[in-house]
MOPAC internal coordinates of N, CA, C and O (Angstrom, degrees):
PM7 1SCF
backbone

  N    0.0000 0     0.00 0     0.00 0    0    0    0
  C    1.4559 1     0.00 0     0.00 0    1    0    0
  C    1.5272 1   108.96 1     0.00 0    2    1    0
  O    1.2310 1   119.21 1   -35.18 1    3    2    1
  N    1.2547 1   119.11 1   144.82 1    3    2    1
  C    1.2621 1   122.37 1  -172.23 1    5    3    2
  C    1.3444 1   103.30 1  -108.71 1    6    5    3
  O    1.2310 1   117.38 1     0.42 1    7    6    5
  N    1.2411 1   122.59 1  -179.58 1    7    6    5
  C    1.9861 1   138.95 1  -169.27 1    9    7    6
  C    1.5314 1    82.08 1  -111.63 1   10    9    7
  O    1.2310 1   133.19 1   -45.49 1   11   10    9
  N    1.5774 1    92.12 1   134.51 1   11   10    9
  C    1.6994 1    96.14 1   151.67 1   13   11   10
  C    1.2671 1   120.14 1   -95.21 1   14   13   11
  O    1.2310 1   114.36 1   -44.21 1   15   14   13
  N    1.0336 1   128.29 1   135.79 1   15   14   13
  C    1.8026 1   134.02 1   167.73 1   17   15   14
  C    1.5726 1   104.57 1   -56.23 1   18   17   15
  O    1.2310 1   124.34 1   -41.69 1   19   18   17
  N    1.2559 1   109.27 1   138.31 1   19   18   17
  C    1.3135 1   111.65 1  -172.21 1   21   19   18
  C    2.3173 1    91.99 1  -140.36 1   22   21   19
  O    1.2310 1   139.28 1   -66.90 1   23   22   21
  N    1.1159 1    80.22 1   113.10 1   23   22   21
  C    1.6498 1    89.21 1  -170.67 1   25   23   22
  C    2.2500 1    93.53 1   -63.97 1   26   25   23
  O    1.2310 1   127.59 1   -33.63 1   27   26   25
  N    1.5020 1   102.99 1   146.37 1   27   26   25
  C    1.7541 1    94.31 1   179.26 1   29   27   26
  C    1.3359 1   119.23 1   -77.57 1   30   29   27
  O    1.2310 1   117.49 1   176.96 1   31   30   29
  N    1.3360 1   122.38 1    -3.04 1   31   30   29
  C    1.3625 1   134.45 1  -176.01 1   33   31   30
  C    1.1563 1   112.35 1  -101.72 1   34   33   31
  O    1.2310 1   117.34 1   176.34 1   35   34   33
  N    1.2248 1   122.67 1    -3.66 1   35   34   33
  C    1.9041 1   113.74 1   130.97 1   37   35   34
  C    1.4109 1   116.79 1   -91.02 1   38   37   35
  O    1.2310 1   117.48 1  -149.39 1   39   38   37
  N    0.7640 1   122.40 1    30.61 1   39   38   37
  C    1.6690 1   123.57 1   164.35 1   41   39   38
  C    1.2161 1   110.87 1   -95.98 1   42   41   39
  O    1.2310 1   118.93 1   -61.25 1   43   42   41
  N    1.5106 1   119.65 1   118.75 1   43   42   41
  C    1.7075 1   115.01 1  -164.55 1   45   43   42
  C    1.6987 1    92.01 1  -130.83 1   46   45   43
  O    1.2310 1   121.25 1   -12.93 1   47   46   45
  N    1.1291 1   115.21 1   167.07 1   47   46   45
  C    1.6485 1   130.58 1   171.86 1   49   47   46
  C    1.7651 1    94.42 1   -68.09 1   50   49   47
  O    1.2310 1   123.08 1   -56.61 1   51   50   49
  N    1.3641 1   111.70 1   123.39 1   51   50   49
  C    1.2360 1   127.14 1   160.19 1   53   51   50
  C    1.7048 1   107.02 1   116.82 1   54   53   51
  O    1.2310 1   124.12 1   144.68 1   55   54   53
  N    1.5994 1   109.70 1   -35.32 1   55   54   53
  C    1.3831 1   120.97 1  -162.06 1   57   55   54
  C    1.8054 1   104.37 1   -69.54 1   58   57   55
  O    1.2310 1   127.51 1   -42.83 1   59   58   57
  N    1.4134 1   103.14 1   137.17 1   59   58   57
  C    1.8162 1   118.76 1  -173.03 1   61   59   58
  C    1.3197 1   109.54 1  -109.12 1   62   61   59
  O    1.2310 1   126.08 1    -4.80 1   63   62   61
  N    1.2455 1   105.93 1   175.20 1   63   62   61
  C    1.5424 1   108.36 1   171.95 1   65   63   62
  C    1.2103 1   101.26 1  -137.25 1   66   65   63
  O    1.2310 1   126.47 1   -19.42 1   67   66   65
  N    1.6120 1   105.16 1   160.58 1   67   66   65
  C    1.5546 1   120.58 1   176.75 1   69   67   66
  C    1.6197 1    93.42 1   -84.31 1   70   69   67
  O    1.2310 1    93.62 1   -16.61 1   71   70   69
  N    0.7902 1   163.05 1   163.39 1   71   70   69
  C    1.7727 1   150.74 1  -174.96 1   73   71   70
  C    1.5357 1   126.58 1    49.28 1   74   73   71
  O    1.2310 1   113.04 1   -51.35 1   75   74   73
  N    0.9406 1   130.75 1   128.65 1   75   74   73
  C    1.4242 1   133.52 1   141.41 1   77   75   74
  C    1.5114 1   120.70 1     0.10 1   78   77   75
  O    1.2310 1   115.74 1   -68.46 1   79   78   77
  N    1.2509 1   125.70 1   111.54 1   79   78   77
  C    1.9113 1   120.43 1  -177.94 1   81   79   78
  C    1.3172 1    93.57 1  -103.46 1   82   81   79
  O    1.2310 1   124.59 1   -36.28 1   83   82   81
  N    1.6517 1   108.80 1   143.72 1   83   82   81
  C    1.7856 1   104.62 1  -165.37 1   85   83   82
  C    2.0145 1    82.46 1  -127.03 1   86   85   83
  O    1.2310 1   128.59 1     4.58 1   87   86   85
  N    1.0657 1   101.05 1  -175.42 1   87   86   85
  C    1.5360 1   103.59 1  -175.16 1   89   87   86
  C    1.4166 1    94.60 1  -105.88 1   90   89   87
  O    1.2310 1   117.03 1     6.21 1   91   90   89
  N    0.9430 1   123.25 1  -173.79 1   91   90   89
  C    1.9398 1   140.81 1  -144.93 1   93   91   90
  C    1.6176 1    97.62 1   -75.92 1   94   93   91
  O    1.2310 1   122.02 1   144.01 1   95   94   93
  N    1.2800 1   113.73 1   -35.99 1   95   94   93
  C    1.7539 1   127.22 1   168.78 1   97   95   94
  C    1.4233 1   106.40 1   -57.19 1   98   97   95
  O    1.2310 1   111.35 1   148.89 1   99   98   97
  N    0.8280 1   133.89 1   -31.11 1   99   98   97
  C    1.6957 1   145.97 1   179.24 1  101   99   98
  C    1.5297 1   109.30 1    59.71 1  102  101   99
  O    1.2310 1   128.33 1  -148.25 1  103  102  101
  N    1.1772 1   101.57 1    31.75 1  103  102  101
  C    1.8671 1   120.26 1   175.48 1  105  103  102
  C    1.9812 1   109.61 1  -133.47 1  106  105  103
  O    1.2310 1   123.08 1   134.09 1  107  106  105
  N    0.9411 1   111.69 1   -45.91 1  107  106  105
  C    1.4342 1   105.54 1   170.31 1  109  107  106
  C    1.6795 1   119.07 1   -74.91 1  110  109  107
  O    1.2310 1   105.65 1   -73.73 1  111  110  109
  N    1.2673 1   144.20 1   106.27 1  111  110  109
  C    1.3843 1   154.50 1   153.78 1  113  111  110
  C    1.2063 1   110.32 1   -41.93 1  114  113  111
  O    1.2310 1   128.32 1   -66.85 1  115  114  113
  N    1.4976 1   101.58 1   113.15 1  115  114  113
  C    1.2224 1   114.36 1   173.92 1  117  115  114
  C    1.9498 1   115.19 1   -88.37 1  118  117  115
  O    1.2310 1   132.78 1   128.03 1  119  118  117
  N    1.6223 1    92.92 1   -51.97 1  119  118  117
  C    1.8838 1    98.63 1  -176.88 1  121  119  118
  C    1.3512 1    84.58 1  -129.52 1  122  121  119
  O    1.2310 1   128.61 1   -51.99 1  123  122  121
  N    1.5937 1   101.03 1   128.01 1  123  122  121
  C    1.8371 1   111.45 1   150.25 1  125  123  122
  C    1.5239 1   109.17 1   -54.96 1  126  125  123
  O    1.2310 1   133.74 1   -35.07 1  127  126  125
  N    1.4835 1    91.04 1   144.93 1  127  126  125
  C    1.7178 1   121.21 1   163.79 1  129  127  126
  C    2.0158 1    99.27 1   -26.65 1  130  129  127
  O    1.2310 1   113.14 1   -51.81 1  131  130  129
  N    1.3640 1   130.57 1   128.19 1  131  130  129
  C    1.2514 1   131.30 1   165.27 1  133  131  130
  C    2.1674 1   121.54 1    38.63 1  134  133  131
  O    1.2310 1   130.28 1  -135.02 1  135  134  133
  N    1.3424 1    97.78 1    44.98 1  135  134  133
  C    1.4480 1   138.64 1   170.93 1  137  135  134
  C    1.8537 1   109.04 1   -98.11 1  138  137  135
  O    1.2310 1   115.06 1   -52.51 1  139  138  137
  N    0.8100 1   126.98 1   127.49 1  139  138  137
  C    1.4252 1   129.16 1  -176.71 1  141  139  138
  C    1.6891 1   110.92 1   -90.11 1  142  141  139
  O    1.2310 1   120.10 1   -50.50 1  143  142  141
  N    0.9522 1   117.41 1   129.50 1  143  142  141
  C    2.0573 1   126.08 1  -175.46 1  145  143  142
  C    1.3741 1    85.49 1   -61.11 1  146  145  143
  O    1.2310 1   124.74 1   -61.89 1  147  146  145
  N    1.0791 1   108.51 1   118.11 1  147  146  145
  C    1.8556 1   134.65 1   165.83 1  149  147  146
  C    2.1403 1   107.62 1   -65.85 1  150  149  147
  O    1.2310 1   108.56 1   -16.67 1  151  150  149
  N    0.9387 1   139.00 1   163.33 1  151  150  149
  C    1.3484 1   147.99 1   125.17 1  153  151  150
  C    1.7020 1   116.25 1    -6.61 1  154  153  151
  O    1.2310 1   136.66 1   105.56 1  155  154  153
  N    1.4552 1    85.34 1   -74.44 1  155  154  153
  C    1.6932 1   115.93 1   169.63 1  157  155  154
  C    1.2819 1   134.56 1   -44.50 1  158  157  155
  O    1.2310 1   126.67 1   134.60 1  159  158  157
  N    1.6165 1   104.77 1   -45.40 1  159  158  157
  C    1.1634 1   120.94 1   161.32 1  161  159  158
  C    1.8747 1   125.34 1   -60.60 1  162  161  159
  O    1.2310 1   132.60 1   120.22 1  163  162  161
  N    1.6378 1    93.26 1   -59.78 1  163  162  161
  C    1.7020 1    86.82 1   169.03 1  165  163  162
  C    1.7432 1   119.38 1   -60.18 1  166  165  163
  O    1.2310 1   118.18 1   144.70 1  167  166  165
  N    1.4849 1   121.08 1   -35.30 1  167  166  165
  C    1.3128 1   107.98 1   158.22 1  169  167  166
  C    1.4730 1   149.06 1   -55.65 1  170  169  167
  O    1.2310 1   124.77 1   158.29 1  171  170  169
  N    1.3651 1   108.44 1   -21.71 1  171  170  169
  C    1.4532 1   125.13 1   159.48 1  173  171  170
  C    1.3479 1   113.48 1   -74.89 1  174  173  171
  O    1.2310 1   126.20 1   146.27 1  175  174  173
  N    1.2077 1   105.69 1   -33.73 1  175  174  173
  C    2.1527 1   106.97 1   178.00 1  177  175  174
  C    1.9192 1    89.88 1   -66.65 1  178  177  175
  O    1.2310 1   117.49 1   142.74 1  179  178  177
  N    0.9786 1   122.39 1   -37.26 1  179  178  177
  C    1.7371 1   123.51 1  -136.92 1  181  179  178
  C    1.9796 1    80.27 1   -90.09 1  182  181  179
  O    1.2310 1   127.04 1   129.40 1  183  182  181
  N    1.5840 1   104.07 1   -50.60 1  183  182  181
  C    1.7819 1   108.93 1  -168.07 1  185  183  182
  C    1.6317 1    92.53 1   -58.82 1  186  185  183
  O    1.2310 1   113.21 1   118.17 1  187  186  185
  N    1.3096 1   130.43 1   -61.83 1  187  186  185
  C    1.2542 1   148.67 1  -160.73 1  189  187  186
  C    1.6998 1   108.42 1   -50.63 1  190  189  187
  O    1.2310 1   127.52 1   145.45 1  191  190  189
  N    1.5700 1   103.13 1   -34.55 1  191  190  189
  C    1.2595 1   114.42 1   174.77 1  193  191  190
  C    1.9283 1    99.67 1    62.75 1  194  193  191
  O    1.2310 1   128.60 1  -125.82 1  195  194  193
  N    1.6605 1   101.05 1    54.18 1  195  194  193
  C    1.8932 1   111.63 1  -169.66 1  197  195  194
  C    1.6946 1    77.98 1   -88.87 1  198  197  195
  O    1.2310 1   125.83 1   -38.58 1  199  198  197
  N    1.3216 1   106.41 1   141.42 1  199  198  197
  C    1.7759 1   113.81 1   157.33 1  201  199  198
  C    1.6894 1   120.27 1   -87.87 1  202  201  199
  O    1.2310 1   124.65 1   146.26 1  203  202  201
  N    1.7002 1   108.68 1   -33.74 1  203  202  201
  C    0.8039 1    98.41 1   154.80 1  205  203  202
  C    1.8138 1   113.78 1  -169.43 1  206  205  203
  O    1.2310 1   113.51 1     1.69 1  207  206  205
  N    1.1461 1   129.89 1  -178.31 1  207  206  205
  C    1.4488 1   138.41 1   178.78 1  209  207  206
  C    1.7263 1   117.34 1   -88.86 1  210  209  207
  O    1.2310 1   119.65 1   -14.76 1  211  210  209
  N    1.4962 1   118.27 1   165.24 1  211  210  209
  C    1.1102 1   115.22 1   152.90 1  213  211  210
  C    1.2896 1   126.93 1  -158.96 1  214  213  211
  O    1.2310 1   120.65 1   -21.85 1  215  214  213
  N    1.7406 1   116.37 1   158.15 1  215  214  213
  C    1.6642 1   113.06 1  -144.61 1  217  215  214
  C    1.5184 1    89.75 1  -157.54 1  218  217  215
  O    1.2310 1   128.49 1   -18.76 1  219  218  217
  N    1.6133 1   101.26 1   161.24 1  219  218  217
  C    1.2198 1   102.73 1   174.89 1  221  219  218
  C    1.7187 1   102.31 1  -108.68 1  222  221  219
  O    1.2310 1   124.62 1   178.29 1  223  222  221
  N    0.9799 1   108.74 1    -1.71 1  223  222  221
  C    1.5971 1   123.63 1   173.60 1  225  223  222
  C    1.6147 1   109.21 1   -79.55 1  226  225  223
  O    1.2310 1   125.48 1    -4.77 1  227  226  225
  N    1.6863 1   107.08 1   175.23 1  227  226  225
  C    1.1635 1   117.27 1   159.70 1  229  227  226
  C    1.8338 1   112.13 1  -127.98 1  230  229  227
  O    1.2310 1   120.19 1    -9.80 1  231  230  229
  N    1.3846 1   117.25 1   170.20 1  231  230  229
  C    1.4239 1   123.94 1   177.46 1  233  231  230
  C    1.5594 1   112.21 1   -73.63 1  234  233  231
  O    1.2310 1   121.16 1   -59.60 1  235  234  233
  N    1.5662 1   115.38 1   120.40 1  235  234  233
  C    0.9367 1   121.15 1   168.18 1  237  235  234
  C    1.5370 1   113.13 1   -70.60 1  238  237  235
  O    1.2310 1   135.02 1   -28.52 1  239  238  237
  N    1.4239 1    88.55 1   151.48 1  239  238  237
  C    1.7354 1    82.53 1   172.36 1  241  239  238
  C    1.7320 1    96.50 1  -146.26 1  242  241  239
  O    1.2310 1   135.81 1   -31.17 1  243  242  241
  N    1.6459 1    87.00 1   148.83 1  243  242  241
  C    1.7005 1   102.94 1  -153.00 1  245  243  242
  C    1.9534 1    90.24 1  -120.06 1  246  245  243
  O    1.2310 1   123.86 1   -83.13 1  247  246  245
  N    1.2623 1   110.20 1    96.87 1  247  246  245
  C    1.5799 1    91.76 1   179.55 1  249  247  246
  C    1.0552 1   121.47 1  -134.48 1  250  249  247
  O    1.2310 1   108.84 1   -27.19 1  251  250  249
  N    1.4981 1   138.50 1   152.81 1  251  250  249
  C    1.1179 1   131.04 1  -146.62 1  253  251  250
  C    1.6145 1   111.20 1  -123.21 1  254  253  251
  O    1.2310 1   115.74 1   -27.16 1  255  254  253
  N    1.0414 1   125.70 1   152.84 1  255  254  253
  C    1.4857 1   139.68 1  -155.47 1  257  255  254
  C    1.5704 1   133.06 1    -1.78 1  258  257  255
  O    1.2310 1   140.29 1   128.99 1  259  258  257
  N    2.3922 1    78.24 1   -51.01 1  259  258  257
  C    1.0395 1    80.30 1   170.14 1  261  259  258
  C    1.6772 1   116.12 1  -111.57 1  262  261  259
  O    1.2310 1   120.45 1  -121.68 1  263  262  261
  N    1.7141 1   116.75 1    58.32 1  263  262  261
  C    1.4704 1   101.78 1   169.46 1  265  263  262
  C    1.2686 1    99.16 1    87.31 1  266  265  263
  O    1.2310 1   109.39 1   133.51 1  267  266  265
  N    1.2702 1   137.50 1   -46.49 1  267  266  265
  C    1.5344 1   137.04 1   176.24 1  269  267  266
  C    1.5954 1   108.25 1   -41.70 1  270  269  267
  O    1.2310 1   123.94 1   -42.71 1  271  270  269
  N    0.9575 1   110.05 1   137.29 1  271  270  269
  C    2.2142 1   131.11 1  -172.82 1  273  271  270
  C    1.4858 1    82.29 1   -92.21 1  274  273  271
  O    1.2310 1   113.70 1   -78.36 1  275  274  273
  N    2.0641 1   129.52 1   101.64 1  275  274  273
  C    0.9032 1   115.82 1   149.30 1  277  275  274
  C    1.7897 1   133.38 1   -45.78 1  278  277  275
  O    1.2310 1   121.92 1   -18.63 1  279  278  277
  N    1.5522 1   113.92 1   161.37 1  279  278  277
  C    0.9882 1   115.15 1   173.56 1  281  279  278
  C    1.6464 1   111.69 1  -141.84 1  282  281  279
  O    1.2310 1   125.79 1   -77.31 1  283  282  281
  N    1.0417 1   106.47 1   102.69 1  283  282  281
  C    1.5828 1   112.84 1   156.06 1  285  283  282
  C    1.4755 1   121.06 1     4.85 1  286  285  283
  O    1.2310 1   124.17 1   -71.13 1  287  286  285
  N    1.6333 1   109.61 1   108.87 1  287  286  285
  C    1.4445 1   109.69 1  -179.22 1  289  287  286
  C    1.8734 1   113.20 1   -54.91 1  290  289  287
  O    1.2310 1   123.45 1   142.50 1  291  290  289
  N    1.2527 1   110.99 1   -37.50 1  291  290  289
  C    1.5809 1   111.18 1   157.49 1  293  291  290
  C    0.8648 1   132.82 1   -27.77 1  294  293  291
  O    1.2310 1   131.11 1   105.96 1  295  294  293
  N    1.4291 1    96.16 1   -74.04 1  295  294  293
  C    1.7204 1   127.79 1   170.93 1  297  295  294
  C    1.6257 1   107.48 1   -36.61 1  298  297  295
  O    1.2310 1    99.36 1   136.12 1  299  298  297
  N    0.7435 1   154.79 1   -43.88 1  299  298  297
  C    1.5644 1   169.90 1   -38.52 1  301  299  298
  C    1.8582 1    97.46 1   165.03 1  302  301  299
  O    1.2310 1   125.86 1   114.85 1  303  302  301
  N    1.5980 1   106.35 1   -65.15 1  303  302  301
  C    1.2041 1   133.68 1  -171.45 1  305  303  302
  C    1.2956 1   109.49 1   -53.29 1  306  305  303
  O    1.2310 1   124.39 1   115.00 1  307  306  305
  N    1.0492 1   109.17 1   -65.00 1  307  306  305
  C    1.7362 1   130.15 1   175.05 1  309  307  306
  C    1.3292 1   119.37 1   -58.05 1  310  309  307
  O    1.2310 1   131.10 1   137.20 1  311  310  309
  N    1.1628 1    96.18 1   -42.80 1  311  310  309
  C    1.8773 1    91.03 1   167.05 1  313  311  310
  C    1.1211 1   114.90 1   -64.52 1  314  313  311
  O    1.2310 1   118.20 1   134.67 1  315  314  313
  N    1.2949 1   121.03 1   -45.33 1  315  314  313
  C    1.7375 1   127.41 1  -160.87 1  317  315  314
  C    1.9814 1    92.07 1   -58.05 1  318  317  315
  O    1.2310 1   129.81 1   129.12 1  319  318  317
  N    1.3747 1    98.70 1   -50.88 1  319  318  317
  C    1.5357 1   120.97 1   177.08 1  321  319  318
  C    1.7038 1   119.43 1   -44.52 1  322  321  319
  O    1.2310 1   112.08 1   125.20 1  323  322  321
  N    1.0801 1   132.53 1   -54.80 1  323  322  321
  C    1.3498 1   155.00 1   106.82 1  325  323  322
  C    1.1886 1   110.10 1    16.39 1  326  325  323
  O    1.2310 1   118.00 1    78.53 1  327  326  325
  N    1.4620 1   121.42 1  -101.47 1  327  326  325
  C    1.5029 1   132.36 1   176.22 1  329  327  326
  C    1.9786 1   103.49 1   -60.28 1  330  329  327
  O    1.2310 1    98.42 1   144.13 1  331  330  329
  N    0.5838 1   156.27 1   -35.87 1  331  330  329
  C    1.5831 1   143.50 1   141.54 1  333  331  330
  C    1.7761 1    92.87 1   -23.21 1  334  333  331
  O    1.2310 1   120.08 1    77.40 1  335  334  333
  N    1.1994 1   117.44 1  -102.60 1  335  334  333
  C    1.5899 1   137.71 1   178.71 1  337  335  334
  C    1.5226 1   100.68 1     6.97 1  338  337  335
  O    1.2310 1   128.64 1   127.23 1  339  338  337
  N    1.6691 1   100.96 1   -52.77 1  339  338  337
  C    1.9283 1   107.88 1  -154.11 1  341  339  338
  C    2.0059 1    91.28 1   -88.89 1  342  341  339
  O    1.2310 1   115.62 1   171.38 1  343  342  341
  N    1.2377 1   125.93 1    -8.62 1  343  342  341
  C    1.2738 1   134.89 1  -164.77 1  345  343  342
  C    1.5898 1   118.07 1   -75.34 1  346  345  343
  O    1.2310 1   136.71 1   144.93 1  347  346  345
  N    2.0594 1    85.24 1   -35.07 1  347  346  345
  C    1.6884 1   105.40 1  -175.23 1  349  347  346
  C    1.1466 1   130.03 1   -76.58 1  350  349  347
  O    1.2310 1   120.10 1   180.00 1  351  350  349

């Protein structure tokens, strides 16, 4: 089985994977199997200057009635938390 390339600029706050996402080495784990992309996470891809990921999974997508890409009431939390942080 091969890794799919997963470009980082579809990596959004909230978005999961069916599998484990490993970094470009395809030995270091970046996001556990069905784990939601943190704030944190896209900033370490962005500091790291990663082009892109790889998985043997694909991106779940969780959406709601109307078409909207849920996001984790957490998910949500931390940002607000986050953007406070960058405010100070």
């Amino acid at each position: 089985m091969n890794f799919r390339k997963i470009n980082c600029g579809d990596i959004a706050i909230g978005v999961r994977f069916s599998a484990p996402v490993f970094f470009d080495d395809g030995e270091n784990m970046f996001l556990a199997e069905g784990k939601s992309a943190k704030a944190y996470h896209l900033a370490t891809l962005k500091r790291w200057k990663v082009p892109y990921l790889l998985s043997f999974g694909h991106i779940i997508r969780d959406f709601d009635a109307n078409g909207v890409n849920k996001v984790e009431d957490e998910d949500v939390e931390e940002l607000e938390d986050l953007e406070e942080l960058d405010t100070l």
